[in-house]
Structure formats: C-alpha cells, structure tokens
FIKOLZA-1660 file (N, C-alpha, C; in steps of 0.1 Angstrom, whole numbers, plus 5000, padded with zeros to 4 digits):
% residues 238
   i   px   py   pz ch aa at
   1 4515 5475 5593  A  X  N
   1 4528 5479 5586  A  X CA
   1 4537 5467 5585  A  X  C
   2 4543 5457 5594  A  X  N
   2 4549 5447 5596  A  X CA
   2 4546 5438 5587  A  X  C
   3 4528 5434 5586  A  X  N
   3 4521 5428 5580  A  X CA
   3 4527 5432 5561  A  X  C
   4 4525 5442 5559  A  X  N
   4 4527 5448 5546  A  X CA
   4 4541 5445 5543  A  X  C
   5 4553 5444 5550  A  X  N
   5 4567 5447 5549  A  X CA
   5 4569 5427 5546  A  X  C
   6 4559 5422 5551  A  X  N
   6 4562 5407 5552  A  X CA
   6 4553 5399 5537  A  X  C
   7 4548 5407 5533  A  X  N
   7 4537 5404 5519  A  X CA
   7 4548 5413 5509  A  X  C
   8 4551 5423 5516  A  X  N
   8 4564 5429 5499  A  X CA
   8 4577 5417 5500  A  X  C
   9 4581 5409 5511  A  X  N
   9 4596 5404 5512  A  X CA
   9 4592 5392 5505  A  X  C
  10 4575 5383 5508  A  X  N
  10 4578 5373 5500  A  X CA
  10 4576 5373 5486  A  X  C
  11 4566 5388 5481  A  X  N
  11 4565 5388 5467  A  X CA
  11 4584 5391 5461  A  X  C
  12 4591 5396 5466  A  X  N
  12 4601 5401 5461  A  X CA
  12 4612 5381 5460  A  X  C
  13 4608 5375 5473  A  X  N
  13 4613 5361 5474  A  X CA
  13 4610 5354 5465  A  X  C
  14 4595 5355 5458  A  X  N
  14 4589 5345 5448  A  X CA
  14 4591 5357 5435  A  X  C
  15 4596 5364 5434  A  X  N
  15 4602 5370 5419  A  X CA
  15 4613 5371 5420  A  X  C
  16 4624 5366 5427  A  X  N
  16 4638 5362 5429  A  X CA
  16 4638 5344 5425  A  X  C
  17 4631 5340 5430  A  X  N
  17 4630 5325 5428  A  X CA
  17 4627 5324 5412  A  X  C
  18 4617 5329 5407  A  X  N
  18 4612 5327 5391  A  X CA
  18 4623 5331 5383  A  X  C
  19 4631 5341 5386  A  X  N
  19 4640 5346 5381  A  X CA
  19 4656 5335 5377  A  X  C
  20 4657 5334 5386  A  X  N
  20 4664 5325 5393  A  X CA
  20 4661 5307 5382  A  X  C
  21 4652 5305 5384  A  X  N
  21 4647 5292 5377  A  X CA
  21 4644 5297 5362  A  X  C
  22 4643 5310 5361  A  X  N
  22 4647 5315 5342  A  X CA
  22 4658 5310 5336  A  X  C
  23 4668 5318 5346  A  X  N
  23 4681 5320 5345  A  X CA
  23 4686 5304 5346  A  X  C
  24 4680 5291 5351  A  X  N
  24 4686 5281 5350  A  X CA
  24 4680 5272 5337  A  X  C
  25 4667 5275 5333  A  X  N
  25 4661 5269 5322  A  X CA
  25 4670 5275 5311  A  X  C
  26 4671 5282 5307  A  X  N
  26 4678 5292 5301  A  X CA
  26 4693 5287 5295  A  X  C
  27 4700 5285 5306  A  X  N
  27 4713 5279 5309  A  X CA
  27 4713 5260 5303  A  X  C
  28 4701 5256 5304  A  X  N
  28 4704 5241 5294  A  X CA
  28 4697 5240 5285  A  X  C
  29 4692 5247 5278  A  X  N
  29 4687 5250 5267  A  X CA
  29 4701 5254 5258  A  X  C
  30 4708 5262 5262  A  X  N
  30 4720 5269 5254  A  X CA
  30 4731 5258 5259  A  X  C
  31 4730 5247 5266  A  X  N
  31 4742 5237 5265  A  X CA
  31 4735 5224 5254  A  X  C
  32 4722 5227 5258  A  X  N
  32 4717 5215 5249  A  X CA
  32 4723 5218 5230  A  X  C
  33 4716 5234 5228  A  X  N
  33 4723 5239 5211  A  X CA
  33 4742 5238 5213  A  X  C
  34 4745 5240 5225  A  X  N
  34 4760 5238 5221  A  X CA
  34 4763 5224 5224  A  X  C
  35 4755 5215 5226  A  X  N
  35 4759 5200 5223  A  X CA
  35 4754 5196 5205  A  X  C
  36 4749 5204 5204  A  X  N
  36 4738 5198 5191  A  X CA
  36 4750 5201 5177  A  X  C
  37 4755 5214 5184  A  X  N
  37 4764 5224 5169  A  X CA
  37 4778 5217 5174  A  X  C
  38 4786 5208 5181  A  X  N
  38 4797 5201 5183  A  X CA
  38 4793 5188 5178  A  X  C
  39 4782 5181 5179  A  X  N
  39 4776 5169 5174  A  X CA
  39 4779 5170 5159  A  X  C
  40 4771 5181 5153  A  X  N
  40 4772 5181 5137  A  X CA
  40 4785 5184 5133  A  X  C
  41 4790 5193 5142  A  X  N
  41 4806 5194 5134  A  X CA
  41 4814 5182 5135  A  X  C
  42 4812 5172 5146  A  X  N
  42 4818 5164 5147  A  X CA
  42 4818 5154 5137  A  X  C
  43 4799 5152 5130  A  X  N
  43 4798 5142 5123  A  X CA
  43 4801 5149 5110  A  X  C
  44 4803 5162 5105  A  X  N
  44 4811 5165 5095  A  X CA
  44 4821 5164 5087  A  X  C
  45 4831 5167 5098  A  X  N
  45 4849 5166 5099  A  X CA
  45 4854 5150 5097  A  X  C
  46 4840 5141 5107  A  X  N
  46 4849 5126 5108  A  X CA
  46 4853 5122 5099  A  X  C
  47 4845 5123 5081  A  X  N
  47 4852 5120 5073  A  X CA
  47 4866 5119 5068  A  X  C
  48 4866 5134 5069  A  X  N
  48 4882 5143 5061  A  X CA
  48 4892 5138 5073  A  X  C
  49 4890 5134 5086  A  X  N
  49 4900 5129 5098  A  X CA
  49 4901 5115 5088  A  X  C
  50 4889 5109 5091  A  X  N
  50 4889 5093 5085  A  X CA
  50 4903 5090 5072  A  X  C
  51 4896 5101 5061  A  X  N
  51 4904 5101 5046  A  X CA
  51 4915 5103 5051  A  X  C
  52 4920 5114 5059  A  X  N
  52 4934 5121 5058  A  X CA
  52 4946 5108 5064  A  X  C
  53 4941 5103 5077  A  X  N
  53 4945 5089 5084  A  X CA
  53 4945 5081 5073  A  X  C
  54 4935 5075 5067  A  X  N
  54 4939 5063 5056  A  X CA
  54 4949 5067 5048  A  X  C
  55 4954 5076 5042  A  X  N
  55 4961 5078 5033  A  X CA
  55 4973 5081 5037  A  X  C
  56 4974 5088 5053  A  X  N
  56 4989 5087 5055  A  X CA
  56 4993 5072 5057  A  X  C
  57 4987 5069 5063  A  X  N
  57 4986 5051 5064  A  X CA
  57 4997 5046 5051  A  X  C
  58 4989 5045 5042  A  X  N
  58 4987 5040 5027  A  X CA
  58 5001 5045 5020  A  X  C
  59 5005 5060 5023  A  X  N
  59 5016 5066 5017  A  X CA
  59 5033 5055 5027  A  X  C
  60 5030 5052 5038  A  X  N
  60 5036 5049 5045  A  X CA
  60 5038 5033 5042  A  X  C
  61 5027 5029 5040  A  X  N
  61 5028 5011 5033  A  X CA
  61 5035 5010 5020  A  X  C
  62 5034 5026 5009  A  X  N
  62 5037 5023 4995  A  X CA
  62 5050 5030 4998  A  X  C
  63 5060 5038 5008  A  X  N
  63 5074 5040 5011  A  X CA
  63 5078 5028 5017  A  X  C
  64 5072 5014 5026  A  X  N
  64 5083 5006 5032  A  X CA
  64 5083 4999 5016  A  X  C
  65 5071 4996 5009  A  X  N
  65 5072 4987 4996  A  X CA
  65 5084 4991 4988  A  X  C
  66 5088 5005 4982  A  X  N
  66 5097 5008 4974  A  X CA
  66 5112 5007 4980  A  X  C
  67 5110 5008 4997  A  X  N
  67 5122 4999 5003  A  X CA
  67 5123 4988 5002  A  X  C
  68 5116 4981 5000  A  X  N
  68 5119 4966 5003  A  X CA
  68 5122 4963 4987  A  X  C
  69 5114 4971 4977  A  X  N
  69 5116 4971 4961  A  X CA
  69 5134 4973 4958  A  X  C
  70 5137 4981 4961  A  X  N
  70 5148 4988 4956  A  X CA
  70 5162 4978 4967  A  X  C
  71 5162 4971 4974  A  X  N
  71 5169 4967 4984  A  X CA
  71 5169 4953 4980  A  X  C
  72 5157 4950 4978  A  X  N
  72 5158 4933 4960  A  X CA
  72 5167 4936 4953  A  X  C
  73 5161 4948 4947  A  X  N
  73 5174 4947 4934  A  X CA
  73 5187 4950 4938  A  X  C
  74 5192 4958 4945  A  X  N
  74 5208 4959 4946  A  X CA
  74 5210 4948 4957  A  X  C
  75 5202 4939 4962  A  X  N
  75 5209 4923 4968  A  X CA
  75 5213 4915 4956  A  X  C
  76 5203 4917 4944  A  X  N
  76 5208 4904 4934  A  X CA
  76 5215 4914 4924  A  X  C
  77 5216 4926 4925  A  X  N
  77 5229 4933 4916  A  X CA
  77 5241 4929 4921  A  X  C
  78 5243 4928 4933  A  X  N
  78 5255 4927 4940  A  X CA
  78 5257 4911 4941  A  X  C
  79 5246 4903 4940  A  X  N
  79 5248 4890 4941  A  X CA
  79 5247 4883 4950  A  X  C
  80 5245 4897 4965  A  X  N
  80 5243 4889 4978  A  X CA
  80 5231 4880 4979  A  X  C
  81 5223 4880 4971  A  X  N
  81 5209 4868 4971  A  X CA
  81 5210 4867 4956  A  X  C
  82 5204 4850 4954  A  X  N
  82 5203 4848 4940  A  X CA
  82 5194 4849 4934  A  X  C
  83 5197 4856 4924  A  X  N
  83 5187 4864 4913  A  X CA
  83 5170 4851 4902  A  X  C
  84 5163 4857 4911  A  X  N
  84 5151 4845 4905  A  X CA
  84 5150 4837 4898  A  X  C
  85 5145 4820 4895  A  X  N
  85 5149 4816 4888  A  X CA
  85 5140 4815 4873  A  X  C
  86 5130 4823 4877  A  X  N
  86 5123 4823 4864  A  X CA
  86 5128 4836 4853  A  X  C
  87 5127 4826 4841  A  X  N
  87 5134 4834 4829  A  X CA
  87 5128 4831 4819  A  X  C
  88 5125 4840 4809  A  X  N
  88 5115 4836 4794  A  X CA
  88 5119 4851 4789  A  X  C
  89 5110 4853 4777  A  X  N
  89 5108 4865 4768  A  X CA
  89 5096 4871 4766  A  X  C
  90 5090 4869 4779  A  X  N
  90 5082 4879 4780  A  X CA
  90 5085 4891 4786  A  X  C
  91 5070 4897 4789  A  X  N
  91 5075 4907 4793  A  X CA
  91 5068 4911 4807  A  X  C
  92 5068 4923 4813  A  X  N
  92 5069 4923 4832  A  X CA
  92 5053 4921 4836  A  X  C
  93 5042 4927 4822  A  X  N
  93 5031 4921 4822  A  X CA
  93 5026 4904 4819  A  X  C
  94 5035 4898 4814  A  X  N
  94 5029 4885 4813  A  X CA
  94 5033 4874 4824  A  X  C
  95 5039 4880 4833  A  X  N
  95 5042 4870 4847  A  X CA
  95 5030 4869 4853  A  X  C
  96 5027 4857 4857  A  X  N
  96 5015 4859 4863  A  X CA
  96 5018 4863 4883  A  X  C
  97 5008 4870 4885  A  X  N
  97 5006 4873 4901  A  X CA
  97 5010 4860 4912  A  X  C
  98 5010 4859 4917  A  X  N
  98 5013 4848 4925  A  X CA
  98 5001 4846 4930  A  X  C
  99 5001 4828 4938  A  X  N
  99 4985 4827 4942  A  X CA
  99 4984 4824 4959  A  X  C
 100 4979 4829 4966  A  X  N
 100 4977 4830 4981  A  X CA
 100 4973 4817 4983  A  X  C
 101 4975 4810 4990  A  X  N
 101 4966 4798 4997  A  X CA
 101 4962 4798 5011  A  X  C
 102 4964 4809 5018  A  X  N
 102 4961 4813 5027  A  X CA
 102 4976 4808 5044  A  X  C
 103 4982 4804 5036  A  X  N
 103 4993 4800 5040  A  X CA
 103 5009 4812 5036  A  X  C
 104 5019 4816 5042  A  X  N
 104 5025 4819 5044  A  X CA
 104 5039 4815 5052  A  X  C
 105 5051 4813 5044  A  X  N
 105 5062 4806 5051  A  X CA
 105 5073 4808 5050  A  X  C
 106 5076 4819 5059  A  X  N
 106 5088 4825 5053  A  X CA
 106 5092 4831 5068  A  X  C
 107 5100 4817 5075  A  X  N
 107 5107 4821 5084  A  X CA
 107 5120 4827 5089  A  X  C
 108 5127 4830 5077  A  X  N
 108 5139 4837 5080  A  X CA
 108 5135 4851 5071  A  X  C
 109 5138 4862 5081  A  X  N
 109 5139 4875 5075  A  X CA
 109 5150 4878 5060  A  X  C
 110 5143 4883 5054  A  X  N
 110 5153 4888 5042  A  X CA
 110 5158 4876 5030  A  X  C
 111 5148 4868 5031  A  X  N
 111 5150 4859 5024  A  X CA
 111 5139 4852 5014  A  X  C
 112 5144 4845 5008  A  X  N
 112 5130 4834 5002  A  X CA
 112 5124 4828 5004  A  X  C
 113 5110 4828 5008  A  X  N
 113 5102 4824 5016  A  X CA
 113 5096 4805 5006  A  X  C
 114 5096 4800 5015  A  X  N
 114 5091 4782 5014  A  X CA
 114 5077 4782 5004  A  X  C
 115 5067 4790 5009  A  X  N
 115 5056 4787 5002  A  X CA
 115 5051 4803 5005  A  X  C
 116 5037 4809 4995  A  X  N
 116 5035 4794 4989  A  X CA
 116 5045 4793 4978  A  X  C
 117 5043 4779 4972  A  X  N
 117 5053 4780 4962  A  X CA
 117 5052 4779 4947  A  X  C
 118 5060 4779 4938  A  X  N
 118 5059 4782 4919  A  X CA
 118 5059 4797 4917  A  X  C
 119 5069 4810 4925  A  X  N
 119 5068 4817 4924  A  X CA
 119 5084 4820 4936  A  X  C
 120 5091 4831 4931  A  X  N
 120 5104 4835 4939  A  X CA
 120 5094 4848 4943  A  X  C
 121 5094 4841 4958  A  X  N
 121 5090 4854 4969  A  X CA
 121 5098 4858 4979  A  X  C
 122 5098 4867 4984  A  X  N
 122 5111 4875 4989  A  X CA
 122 5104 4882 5001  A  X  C
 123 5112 4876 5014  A  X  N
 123 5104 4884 5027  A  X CA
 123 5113 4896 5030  A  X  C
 124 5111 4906 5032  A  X  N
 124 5114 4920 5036  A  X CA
 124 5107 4922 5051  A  X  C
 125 5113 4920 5061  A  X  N
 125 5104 4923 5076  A  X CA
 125 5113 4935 5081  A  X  C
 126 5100 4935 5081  A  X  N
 126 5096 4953 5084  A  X CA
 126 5095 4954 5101  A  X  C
 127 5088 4944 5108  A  X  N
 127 5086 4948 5120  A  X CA
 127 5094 4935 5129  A  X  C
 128 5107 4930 5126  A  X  N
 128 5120 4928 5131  A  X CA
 128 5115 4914 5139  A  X  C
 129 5105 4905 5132  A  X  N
 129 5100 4898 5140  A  X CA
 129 5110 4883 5134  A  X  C
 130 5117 4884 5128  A  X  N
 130 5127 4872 5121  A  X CA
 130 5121 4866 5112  A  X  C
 131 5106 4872 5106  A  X  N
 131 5100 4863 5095  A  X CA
 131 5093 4872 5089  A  X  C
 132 5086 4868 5080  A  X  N
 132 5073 4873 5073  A  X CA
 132 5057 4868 5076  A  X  C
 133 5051 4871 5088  A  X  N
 133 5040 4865 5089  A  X CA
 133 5028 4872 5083  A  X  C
 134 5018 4864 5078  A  X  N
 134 5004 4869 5069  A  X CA
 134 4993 4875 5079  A  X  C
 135 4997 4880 5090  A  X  N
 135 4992 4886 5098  A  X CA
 135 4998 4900 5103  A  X  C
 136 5012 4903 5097  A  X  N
 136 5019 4912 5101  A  X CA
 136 5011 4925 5087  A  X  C
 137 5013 4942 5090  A  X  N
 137 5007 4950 5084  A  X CA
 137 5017 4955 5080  A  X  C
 138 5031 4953 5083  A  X  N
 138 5041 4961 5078  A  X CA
 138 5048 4953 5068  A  X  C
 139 5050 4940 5072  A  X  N
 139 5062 4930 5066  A  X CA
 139 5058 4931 5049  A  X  C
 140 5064 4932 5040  A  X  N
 140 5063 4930 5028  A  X CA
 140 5072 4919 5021  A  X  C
 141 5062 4914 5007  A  X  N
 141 5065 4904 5002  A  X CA
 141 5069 4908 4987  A  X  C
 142 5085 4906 4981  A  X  N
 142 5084 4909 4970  A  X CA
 142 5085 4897 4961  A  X  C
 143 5077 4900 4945  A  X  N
 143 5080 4885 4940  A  X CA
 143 5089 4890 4927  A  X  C
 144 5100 4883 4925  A  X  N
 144 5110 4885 4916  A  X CA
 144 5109 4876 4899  A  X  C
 145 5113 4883 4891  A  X  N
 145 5118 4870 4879  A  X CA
 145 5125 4883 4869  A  X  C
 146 5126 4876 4862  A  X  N
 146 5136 4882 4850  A  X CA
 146 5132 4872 4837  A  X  C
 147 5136 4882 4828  A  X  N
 147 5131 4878 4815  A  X CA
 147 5140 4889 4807  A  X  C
 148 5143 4881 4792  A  X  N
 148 5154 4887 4784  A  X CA
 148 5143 4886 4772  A  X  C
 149 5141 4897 4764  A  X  N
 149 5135 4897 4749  A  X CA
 149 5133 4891 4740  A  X  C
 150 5154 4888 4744  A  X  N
 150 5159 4882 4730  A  X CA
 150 5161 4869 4732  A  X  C
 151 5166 4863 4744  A  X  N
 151 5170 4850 4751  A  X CA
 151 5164 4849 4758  A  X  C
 152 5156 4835 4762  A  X  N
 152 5150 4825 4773  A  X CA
 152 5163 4822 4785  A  X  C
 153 5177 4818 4780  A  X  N
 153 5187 4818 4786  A  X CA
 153 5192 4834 4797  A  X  C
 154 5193 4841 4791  A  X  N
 154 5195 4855 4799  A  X CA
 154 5210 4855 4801  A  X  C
 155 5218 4849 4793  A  X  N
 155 5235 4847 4796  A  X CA
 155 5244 4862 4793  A  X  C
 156 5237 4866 4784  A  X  N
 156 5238 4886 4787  A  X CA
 156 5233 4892 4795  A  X  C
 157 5228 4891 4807  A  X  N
 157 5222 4893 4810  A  X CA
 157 5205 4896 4810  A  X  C
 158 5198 4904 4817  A  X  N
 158 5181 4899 4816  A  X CA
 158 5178 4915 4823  A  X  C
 159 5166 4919 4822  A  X  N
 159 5158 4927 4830  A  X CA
 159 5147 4922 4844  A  X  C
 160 5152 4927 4854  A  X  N
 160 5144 4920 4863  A  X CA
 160 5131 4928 4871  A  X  C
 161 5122 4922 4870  A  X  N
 161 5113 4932 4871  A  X CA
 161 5105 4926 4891  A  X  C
 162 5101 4934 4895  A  X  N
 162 5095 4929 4907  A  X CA
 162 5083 4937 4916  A  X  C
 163 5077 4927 4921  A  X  N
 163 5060 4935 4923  A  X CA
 163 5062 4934 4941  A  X  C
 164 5056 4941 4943  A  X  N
 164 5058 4942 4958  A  X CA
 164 5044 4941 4962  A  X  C
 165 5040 4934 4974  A  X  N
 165 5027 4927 4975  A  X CA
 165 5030 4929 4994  A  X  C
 166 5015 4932 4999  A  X  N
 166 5016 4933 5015  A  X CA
 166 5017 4917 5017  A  X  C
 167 5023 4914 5035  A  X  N
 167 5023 4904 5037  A  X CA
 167 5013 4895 5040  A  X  C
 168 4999 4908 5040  A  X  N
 168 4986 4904 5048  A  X CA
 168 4978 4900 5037  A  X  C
 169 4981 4900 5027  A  X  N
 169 4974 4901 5012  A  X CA
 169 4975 4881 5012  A  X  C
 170 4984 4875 5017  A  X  N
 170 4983 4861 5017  A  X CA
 170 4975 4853 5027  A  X  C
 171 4972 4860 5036  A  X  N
 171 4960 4854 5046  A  X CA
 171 4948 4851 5039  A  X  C
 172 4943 4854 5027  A  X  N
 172 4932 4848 5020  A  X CA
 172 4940 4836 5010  A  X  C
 173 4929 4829 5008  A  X  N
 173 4930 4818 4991  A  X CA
 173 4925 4823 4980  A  X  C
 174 4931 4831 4973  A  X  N
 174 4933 4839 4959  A  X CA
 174 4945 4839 4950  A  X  C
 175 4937 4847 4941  A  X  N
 175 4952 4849 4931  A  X CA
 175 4954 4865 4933  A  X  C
 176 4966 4871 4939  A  X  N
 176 4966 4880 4936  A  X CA
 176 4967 4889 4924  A  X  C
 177 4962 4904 4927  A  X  N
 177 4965 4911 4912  A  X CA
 177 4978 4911 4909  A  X  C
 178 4977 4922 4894  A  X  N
 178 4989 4926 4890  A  X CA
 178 4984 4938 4879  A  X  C
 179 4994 4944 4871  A  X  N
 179 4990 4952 4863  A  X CA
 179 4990 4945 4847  A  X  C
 180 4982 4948 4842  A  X  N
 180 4985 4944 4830  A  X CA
 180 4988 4954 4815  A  X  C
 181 4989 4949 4803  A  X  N
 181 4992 4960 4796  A  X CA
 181 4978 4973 4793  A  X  C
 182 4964 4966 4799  A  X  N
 182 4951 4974 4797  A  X CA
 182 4947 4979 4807  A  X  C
 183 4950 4976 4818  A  X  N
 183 4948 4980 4832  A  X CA
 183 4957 4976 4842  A  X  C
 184 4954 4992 4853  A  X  N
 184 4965 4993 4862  A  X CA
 184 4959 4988 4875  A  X  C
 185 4962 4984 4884  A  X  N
 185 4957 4978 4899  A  X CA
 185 4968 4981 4910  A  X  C
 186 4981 4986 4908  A  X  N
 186 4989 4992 4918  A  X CA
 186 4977 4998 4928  A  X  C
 187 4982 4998 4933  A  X  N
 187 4972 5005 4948  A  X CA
 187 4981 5022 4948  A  X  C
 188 4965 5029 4950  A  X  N
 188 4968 5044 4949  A  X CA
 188 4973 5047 4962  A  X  C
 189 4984 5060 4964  A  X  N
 189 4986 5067 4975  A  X CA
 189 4975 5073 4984  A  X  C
 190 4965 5075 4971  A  X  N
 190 4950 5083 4983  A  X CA
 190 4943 5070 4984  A  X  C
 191 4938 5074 4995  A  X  N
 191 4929 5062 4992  A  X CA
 191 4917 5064 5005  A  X  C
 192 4905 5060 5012  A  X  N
 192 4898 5063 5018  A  X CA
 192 4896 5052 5031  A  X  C
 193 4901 5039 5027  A  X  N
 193 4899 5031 5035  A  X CA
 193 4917 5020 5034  A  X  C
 194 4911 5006 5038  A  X  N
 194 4924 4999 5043  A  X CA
 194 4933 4998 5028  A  X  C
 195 4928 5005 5016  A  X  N
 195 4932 4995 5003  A  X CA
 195 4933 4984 4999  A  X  C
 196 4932 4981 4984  A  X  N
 196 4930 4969 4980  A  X CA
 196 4942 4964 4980  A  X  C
 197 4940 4951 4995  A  X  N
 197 4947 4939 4997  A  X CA
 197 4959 4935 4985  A  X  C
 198 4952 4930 4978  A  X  N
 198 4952 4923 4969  A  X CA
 198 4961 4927 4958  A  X  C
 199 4963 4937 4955  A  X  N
 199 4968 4944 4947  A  X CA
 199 4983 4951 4946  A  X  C
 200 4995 4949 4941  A  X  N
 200 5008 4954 4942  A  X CA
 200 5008 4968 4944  A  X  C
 201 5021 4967 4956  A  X  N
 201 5020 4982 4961  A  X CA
 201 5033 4990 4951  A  X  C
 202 5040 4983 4945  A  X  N
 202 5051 4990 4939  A  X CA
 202 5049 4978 4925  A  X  C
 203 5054 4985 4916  A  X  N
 203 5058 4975 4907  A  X CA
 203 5068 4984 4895  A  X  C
 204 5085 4977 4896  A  X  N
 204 5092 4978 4885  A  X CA
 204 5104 4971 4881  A  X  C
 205 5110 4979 4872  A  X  N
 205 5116 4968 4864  A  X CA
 205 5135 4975 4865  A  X  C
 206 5146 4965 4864  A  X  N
 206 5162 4969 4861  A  X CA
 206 5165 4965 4854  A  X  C
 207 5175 4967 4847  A  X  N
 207 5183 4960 4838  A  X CA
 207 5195 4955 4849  A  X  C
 208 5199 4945 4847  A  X  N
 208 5209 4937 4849  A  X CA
 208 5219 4926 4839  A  X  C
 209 5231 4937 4843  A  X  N
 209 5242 4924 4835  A  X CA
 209 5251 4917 4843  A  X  C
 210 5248 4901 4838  A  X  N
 210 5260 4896 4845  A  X CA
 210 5271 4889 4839  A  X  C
 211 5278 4901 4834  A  X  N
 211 5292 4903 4826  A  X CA
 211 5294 4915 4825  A  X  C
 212 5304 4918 4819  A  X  N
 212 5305 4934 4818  A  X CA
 212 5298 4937 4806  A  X  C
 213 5290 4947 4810  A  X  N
 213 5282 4957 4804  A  X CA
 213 5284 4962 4789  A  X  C
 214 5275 4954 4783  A  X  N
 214 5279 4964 4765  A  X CA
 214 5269 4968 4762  A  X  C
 215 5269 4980 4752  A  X  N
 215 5253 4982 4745  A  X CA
 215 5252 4974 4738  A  X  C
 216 5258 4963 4731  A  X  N
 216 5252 4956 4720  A  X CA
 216 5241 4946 4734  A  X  C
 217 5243 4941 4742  A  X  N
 217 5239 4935 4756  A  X CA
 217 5219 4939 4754  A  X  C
 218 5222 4954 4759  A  X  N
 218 5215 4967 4761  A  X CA
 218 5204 4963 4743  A  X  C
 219 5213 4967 4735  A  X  N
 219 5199 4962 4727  A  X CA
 219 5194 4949 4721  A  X  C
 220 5202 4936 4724  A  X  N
 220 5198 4927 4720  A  X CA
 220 5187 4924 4732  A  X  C
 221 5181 4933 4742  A  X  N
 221 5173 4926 4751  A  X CA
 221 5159 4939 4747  A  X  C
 222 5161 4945 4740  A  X  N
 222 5149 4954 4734  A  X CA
 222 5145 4951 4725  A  X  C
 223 5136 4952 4725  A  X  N
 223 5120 4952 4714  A  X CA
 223 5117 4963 4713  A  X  C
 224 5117 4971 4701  A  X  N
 224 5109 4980 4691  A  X CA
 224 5106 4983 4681  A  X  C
 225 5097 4990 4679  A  X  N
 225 5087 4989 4665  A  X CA
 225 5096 4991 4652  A  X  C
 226 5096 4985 4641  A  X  N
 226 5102 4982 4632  A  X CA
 226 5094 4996 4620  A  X  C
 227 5100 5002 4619  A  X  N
 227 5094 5018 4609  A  X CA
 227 5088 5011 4600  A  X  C
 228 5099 4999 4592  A  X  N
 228 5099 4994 4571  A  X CA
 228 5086 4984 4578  A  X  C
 229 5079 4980 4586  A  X  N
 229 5071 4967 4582  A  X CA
 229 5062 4969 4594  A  X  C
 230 5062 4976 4605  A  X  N
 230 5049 4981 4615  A  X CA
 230 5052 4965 4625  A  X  C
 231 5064 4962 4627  A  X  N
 231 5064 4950 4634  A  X CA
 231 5074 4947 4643  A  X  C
 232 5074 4943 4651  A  X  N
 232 5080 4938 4666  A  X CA
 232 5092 4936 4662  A  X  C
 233 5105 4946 4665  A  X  N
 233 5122 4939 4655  A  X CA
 233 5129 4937 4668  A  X  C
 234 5136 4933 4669  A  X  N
 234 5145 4935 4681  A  X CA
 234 5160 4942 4675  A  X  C
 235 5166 4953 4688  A  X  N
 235 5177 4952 4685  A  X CA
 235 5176 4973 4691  A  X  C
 236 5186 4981 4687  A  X  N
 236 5183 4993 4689  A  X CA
 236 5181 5001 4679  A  X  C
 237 5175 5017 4674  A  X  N
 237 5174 5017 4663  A  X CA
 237 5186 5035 4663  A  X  C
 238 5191 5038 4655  A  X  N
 238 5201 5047 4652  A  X CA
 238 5192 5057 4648  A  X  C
% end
C-alpha cells in the first residue's frame, strides 16, 4: 500500500513538473511574438516620427528666417543700418547668390558681416553668441541690395529685395542658390531630412522711399507690359 501511495505521489510530481515546464516554454514563446510585433511597429512608425521631427525643425528655421527677413527691412526703413550698397535695374532674380568660401566673419551681432565679401550680408544671431558663426544652426544670414527699374541711382527711392540664407550654409566653398525667374529653390516647410543647405529660406522684396512718398515715385520704379506694342514700358497704367 505505502509502496503504491509512493509510485502515485511521484507520477503526480513528474506531471506537475511537465506541466510546469509547458507553462514556462509557453511563456517565451509569447514574449518572443511580443518582441517581434513591437519590433515591426517600431520599424514602421520610425519614419512618420523621423518626417514629423524634420519638419518641425524646418518650419522653425523658415519662422527665425522671416524674423531676421522682416527686422532687415524696418532697420534700413528706419535708417537704423545702412541700406545695401548695391543698386542697378534689375530685378530680385538677377542678383546673383552670394558665394561661400567656407569662411565666415561676422563678429558683431546684427550687423554686416566682413566676409565673405562682394555681397551686403547681414548677421541676425539667433543664439546670442555676439556673432554669426558657420557652425551655428540657428544664426541666420541675410543678403540685401536694392534696385530701381527706372534708375541705377535709386534717388526716389528703390525696392529692396533680401534672401535669407542659414549661417551653416557657408561652411562649404560654393555658390549658393537662389530663385530664379524658371525655378524656385526656397527650401520647403515639409521636408524629410536636414534641407537643402544651400538654398534661401525666405526670399522677398519692399518698396522703400527715401523722401516723401509719391505715386509718381511708385510708378517710375515699375515695369509693365505695354498693351499698343507687347513690350516692356515703364511707368503705371490707368
């Protein structure tokens, strides 16, 4: 009897044990598929995290640019900085880009930077460091000029047009872009990655008078299509 009670206790021991080592096989098998189905979601989503990051990024580089844009022009509306020295009759596409030498020198904040040079560049610092360095990701660089339609002089004043360029965009030796009248190169709000460097993050244009303001001013600095002859007139039309 004893004998028999001691042959049932270990069969019941070794079908507790089996049981037992089911119940654990069992248990990493089902963390291994819940590692497998977090893995794929993970490598699904990383994109849309990736995109959504770059572009807030991107939207945040193309708001400090239209600050640093709009803060140009009412310094040289007001006169508190002096208004670029380049002046002609062209127009905001025929300026050329400025060219990087991989150099940058623009040690006072809010001002016009030393080099490189053959171009009015304008430091806007963003991250309060007293300059504009080609290493900084915030600091922006605007480049200024003005041009009158009708006059090379601009003594009625001129339209001043200005492209806003990152400060990091001059750590290479290039020419930077610009827009032209057949293609656009502004850098987009969306975007997937760091955006193109290279490329103006704002670009526009003011009218400025430095005298008091007339419309005859206003249209001697326009160009438009002439109805009687299909050709370039200047002046306004009634």
């Amino acid at each position: 009897m004893i004998i028999r009670k001691q042959a049932n206790n270990k069969r019941l021991h070794a079908a507790r044990s089996y049981l037992r080592a089911s119940e654990s096989g069992f248990t990493i098998i089902e963390s291994l598929v819940a590692i497998l189905v977090v893995s794929i979601l993970l490598v699904a989503i990383a994109p849309v995290l990736s995109l959504s990051v770059a572009t807030r990024i991107q939207s945040r580089r193309i708001e400090l640019a239209t600050q640093a844009a709009k803060s140009y022009i009412d310094a040289v509306k007001t006169k508190k900085i002096a208004a670029p020295t380049s002046t002609g009759t062209n127009a905001l596409t025929a300026y050329a880009a400025p060219t990087a030498t991989g150099t940058l020198t623009c040690t006072t904040a809010n001002s016009y930077c030393t080099a490189p040079t053959g171009t009015s560049l304008y430091c806007v610092d963003f991250d309060s460091s007293g300059g504009c360095e080609n290493t900084s990701v915030t600091d922006m660089i605007v480049q200024g000029f003005r041009y009158n339609l009708a006059s090379s002089t601009a003594n009625n004043g001129y339209a001043l047009g200005v492209r806003v360029y990152r400060a990091d965009a001059f750590k290479e030796t290039t020419t930077l872009l610009k827009n032209t009248s057949t293609t656009k190169t502004t850098q987009a709000t969306f975007t997937g990655g760091a955006g193109q460097r290279k490329a103006p993050l704002v670009e526009m244009t003011t009218d400025i008078n430095d005298t008091v303001p007339k419309y005859s001013d206003l249209c001697a600095r326009i160009k438009g299509p002439d109805p009687t002859n299909n050709a370039q007139d200047v002046g306004c039309t009634n």
